[in-house]
Every structure is written in C-alpha cells, then in structure tokens.
C-alpha positions, 0 to 999 in steps of 0.5 A: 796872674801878674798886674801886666798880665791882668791889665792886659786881659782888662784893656781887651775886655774893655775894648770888647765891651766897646765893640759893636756896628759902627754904623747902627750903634747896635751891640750885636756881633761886632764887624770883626771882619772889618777890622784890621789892627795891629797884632798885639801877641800871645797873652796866654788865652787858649780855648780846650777841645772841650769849650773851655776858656783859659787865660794864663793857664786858669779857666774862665768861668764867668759865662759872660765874659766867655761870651763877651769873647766869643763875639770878638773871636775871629779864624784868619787866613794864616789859620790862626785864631784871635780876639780882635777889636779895632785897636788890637789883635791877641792870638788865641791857641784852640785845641779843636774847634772854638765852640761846642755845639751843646744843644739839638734840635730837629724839626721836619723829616728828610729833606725838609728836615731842619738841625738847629745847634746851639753851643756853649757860648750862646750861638745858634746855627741851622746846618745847611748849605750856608752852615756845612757839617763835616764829619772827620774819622780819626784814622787810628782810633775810628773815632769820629770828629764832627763840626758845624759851621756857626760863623765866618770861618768858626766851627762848633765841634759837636758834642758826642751826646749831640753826635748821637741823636744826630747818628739817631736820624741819619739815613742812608741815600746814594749809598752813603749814611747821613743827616739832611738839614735845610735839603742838604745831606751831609755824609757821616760814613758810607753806608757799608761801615755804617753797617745799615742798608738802604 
C-alpha cells in the first residue's frame, strides 16, 4: 500500500471516528443522509458478495474498522455506494449486496411471525413492511437471490444457511410459497415451482 494510498484510508477513518449526530452528540449511526460533501474519488475500497472488505485489493480484517465503515456507508440515487462523512464522498464498488444477513431468528407463527436478521457487521433488522425482503431467481442457474432491507437504501443478502431455515417456515398463501414477518408475506416462488400444495 503506498503512503498516499494509507493516508488516505486514514483521514476517512478519522473522519468516521468523528462522525455522529450533531444535535445529540450521540455515536450511533451517523446522519449520512444529510451530508452532502464533496466526492473525493475511488481509493480502491470494494465490499465482495461475500461481505468482505477489501482496500487496495487486501481484505480488511479488523471487525472494528469494518463496522466503523458500515455506519458511514451510504447507497445513493446514481446507484452507486460511498462512504461518506461531512467533508468527503469515497466510492465503494460492491459486488452484491453490502452486508450479509449472517444470523436468524424467528419468534411467533404466521402472520404474527417475526424474522429478526442479523448481518456481518453487526446490524439488526426485522423483515416487515418498513424492512422488505425480495427474493430474485438467477434466470439461468435457478439459483435464488434473497435481500432484506436493513437501512436507507442497504440490503443484506441472505446467507444461503440462513435461506434455508427461512425456505424452512415458508408456506403457501394465495398460491404463491413464502415467509410472513410482522404480517406481511414475502413471496419466495409460486407455490407450483416450489412443488408444495396449499
């Protein structure tokens, strides 16, 4: 890694570090949302399929920092995703989704049933009509794709152990096989290709 390159990695991780609400002090999730700086470029920080960090073509692997990332990390309009603090905009390339929905738990039956997520950095969602699931079918592998929406715009792509106890408490209704969360059903398939009857 060249000085320039580790200088630059440093000033958003100090930047980051700084980050939080303006208006309670608190170090939560920082306001991205209402920050509206400058783009700074491409510093060779990417985000794989599989949830991993690189910069500069290395793999992050202090969590911390990894976290540290994730709550500055912001999907804009143009599609693209960046790390983003008051003063500076860095793009980030992901592969898929940027977080990994790692962990499962589910509480309550049918309708009432609650899906709670959590991913590889650290984030928790509960699937439901403020946080969607969507579940894409790769046209020529048949292989699915599932996403749940953890925060402004970011999904976690749901790990395939994870896919599988959730494929576990599916059922079907309106001919269609699926999962409820917080009375909402997300269709996985229709029933027919899921090969189950109602």
């Amino acid at each position: 890694m060249s000085d320039e390159a580790a200088n630059a990695l440093m000033k958003i991780v100090a930047d980051a570090e700084k980050a939080g609400d303006p208006q309670t002090g608190e170090r939560g999730l920082p306001p991205v949302h209402l920050w509206g700086p400058d783009y700074c470029g491409d510093i060779g920080m990417k985000i794989a399929r599989d949830g991993q960090w690189y910069y500069d073509n290395s793999p992050i692997g202090r969590k911390k920092l990894v976290r540290l990332f994730s709550t500055i990390l912001r999907h804009d309009d143009d599609g693209e995703h960046y790390l983003v603090t008051p003063v500076e905009k860095i793009r980030v390339d992901v592969e898929d989704a940027p977080f990994v929905a790692t962990l499962m738990t589910a509480s309550g039956e049918g309708r009432t049933q609650v899906l709670r997520f959590e991913t590889n950095v650290g984030d928790f969602t509960e699937a439901g009509p403020d946080h969607p699931m969507r579940f894409e079918i790769d046209a020529t592998t048949g292989e699915p794709s599932p996403y749940v929406h953890v925060r402004a715009r970011l999904e976690a792509l749901i790990a395939r152990a994870v896919f599988y106890d959730l494929v576990e408490l599916g059922e079907v209704h309106e001919d269609r096989f699926g999962v409820w969360s917080h009375g909402v059903f997300f269709p996985i398939a229709s029933a027919t290709a899921a090969g189950v009857e109602s």
